[in-house]
LOMI-585157 format. One line per 4 residues: number of its first residue (from 0); for each residue y, z, x of N, C-alpha, C. Coordinates in Angstrom, 1 decimal, padded with zeros to 4 digits. Atoms other than C-alpha are relative to their C-alpha. Layout:
<kevexs>
NUM> Y Z X Y Z X Y Z X | ...
</kevexs>
This chain:
<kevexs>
0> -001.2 000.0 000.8 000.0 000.0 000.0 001.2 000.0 000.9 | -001.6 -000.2 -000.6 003.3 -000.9 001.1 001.0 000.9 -000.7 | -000.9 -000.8 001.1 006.1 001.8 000.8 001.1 -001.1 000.6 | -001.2 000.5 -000.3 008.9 -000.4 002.3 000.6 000.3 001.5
4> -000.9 -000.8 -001.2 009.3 001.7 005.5 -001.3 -000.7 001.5 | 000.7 000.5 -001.0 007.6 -000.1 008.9 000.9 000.9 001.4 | -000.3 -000.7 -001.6 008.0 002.0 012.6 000.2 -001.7 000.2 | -000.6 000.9 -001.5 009.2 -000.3 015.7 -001.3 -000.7 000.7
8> 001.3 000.5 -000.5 005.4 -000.6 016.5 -000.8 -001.1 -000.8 | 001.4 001.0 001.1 004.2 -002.5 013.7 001.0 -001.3 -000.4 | -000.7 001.5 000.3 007.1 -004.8 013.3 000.0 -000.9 001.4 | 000.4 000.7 -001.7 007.1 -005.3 017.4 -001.5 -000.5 000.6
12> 001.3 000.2 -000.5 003.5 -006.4 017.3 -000.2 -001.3 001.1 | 000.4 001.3 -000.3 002.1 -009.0 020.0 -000.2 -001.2 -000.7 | -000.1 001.2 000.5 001.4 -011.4 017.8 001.3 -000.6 -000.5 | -001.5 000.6 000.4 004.7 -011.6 016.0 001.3 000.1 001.3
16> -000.6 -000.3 -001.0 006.7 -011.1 019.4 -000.2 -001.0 001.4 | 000.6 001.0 -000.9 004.5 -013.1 021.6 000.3 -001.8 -001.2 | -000.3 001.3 001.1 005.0 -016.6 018.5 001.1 -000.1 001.1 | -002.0 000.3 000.0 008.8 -016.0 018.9 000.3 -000.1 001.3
20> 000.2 000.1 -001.6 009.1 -015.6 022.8 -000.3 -001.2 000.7 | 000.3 001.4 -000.8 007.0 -018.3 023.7 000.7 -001.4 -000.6 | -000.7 001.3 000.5 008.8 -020.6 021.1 001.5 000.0 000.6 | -000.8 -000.1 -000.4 011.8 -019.7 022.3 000.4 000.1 001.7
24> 000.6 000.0 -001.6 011.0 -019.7 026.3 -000.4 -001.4 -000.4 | 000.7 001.3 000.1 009.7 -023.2 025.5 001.2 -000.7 000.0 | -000.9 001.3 000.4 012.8 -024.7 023.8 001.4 000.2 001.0 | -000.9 000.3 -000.8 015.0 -023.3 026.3 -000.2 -000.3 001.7
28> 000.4 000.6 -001.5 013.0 -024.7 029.5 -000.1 -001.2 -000.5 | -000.1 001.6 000.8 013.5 -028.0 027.2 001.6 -000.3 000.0 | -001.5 000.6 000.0 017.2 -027.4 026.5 000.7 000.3 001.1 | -000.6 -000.3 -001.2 018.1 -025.5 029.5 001.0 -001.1 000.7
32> -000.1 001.3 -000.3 018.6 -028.7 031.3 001.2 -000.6 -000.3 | -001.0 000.4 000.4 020.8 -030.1 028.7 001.6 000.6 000.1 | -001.1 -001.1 000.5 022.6 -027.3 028.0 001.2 000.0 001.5 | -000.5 000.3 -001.2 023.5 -027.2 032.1 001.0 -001.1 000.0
36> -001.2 001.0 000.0 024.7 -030.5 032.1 001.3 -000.5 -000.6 | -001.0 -000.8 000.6 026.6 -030.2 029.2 000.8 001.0 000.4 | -001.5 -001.2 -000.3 028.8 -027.1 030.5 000.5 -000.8 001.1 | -000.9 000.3 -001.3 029.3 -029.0 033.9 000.6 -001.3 -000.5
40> -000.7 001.2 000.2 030.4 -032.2 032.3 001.5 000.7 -000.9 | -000.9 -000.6 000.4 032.6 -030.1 030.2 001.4 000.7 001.3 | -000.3 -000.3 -001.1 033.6 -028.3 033.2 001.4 -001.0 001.1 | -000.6 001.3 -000.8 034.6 -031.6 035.0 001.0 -000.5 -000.8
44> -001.3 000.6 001.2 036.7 -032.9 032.0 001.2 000.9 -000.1 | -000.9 -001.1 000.1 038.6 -029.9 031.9 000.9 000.0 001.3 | -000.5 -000.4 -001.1 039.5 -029.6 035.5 000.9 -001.8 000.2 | -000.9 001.2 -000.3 040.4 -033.8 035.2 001.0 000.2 -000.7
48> -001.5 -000.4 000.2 043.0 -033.2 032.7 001.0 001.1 000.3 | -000.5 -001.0 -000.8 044.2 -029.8 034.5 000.5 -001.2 001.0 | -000.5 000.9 -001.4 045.0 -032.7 037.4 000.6 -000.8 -000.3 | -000.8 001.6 000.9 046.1 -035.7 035.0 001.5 000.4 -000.1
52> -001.4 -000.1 000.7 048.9 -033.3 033.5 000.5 000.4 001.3 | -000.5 000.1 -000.8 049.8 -032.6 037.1 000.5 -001.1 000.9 | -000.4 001.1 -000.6 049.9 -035.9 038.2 000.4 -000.7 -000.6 | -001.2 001.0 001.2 051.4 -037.4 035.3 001.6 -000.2 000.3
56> -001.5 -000.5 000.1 054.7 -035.5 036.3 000.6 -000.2 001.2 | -000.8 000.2 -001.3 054.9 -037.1 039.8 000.9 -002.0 -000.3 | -000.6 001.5 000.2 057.1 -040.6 040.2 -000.6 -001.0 000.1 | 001.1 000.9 -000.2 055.6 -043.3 040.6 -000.2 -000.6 001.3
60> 000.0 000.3 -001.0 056.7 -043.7 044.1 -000.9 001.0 000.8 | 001.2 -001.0 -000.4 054.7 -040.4 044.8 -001.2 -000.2 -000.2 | 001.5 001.0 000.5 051.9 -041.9 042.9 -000.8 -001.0 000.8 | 000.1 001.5 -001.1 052.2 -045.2 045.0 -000.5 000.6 001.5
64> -000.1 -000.8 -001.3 052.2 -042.6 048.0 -001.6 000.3 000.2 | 001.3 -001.1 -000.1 048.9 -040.7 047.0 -001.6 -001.8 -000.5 | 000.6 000.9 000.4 047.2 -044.5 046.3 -000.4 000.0 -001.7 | 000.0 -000.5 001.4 047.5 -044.0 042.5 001.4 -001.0 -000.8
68> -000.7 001.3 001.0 048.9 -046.4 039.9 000.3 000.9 -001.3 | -000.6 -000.4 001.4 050.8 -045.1 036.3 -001.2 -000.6 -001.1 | 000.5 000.4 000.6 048.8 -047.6 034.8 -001.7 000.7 000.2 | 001.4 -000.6 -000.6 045.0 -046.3 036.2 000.1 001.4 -000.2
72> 000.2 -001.0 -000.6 045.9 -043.0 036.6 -001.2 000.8 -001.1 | 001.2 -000.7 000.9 043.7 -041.4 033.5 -001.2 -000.4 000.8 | 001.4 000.2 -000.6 040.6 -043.5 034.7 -000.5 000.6 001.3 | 000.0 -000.4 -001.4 041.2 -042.6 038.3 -000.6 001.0 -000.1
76> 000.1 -000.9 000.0 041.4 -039.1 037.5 -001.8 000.5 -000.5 | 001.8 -000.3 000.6 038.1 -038.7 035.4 -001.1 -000.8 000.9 | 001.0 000.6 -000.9 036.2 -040.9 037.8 -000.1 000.9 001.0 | -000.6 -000.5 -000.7 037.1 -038.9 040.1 -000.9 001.6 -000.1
80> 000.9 -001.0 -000.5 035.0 -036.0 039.1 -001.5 000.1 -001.3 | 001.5 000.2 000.4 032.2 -037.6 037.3 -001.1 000.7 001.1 | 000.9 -000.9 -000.8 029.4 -036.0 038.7 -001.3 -000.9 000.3 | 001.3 001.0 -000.4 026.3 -038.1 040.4 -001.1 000.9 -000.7
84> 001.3 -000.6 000.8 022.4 -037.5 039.1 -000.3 001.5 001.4 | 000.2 -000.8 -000.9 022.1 -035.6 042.4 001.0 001.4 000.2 | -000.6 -001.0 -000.2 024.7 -033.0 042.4 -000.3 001.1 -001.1
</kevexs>
């Protein structure tokens, strides 16, 4: 007969604890991975505009200076910290 009231032992059982764990250990040695690449591409995007709006605000003869074009400069910048499969 159930009264409604379960101890820490009997809802913490191996079987219900070991399911959940291993599904959960599973999908994040699946998404891990993603997840990684995701934050560092985020990462990288963040720090290109952090540098875009700094280099936006130079002349263009500064620009000309640093090998950098008005017109390029967005692409430049994000190329710039794309990330290879190796890093």
């Amino acid at each position: 007969m159930f009264t409604g009231a379960c101890t820490q032992k009997q809802l913490l059982t191996h079987e219900s604890v070991g399911g959940s764990i291993g599904w959960a250990s599973a999908s994040l040695q699946l998404l891990g991975p993603s997840i990684v690449r995701w934050v560092n591409a985020c990462a990288d995007y963040y720090a290109a505009a952090a540098l875009y709006e700094h280099l936006r605000g130079l002349s263009d003869a500064e620009l000309q200076r640093r090998g950098l074009s008005r017109q390029t400069l967005a692409q430049d910048v994000c190329v710039s910290f794309e990330r290879t499969a190796d890093r």
